[in-house]
N, C-alpha and C positions, 0 to 999 in steps of 0.2 A: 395449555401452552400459550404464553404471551409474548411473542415476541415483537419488538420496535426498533427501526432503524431510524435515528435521525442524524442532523446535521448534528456537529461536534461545537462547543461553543468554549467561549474561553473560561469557565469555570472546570472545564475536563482536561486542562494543559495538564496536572499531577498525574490524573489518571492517566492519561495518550502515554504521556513519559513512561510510566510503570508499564504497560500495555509494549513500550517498546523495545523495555530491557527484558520483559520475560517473552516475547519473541526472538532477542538476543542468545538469551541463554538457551532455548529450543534449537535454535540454530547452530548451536555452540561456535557463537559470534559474538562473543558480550565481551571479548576482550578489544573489539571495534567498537564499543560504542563510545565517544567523547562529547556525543551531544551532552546538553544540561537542559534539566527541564526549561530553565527562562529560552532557550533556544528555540525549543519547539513552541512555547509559546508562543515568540515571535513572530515564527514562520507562519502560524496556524493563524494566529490573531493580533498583529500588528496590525500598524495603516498599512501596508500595501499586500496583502496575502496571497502566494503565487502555490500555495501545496494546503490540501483541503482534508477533511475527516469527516468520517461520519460513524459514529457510535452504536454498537448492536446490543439491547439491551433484554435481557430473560426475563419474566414476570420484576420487570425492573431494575436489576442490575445491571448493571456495564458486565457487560462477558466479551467484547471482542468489538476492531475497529477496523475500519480501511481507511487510509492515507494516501491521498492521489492526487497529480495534477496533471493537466491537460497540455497535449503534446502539439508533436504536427505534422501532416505526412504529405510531404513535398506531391509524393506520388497521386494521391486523394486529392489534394488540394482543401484538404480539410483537417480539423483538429480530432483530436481524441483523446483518452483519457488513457496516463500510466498509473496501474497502481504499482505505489513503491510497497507498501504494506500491508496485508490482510492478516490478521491475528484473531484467534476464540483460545478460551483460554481452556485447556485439558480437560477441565471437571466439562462443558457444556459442548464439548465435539459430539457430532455427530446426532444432531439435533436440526442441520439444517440452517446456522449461522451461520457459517461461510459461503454455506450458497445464496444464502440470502441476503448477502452482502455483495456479493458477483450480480446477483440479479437488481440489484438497485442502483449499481453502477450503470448496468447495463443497461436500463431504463433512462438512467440519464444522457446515455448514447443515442437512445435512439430518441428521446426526449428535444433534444439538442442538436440532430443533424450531424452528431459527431461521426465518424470512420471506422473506428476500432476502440477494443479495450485490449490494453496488454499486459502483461508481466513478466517477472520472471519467478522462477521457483529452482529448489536447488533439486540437483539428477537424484540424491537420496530420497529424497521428502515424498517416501510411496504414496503414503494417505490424501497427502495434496492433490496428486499427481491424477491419481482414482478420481478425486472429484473432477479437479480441470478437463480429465478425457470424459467424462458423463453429460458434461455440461458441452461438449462440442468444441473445446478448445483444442488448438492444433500445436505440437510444439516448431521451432521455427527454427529446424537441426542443420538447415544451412547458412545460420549467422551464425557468427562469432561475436561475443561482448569482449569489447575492449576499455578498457579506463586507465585515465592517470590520475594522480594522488600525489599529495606530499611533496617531497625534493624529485622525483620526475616533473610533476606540473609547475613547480618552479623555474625548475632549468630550462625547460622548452618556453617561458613567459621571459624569461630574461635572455634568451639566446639573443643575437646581434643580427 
């Protein structure tokens, strides 16, 4: 077994991108994606990069990535880290790539003085679910996620 976690560099924007849509479609969410790979590049590896990757690679392959950037918790008084994205890709679950991508985060938390690491996962996603509760994760069943998008975020930006 060889596995490597590193920093994600801008030679892997194709990959990250593909890494995104076939978490799209696991999700059966790929009718949301409107990114473009030059997007993610951007974001990933422009001049001013505010959303980070890091790449989990098997006896050298890319098999799976996390995508995160650092939050802020009024409460703490400190930042931390959300991941928006952890993906392995079907052939290589359950091997310990996904936690081993949690646990490198995690390091960089406590690495860094950060407060927390969080996410979210969807209520289906058992397999997920199984590892998050292994690892000590706690779900947070007395928030509620709210978001606007689209012609709601519009209208309230242009309200009087």
């Amino acid at each position: 077994m060889s596995l490597v976690i590193r920093k994600a560099e801008a030679r892997d924007a194709s990959m990250i991108f593909s890494f995104i849509r076939e978490l799209a479609e696991y999700e059966r969410l790929a009718h949301e994606v409107d990114a473009t790979e030059a997007d993610i590049a951007r974001a990933l590896f422009g001049a001013d990069p505010r959303v980070f990757a890091d790449i989990a690679e098997w006896e050298g392959e890319p098999v799976g990535f996390a995508l995160w950037f650092y939050n802020f918790s009024t409460f703490r008084g400190r930042h931390g880290i959300y991941l928006e994205d952890l993906f392995v890709r079907p052939a290589f679950r359950s091997k310990g790539i996904g936690k081993a991508l949690l646990k490198h985060l995690a390091r960089r938390c406590i690495d860094e003085g950060l407060a927390r690491l969080e996410w979210w996962v969807l209520d289906w996603n058992e397999p997920a679910l199984r590892v998050y509760r292994s690892i000590g994760a706690v779900p947070m069943e007395e928030w509620t996620v709210q978001r606007m998008t689209g012609s709601a975020l519009r209208q309230l930006a242009e309200e009087p």
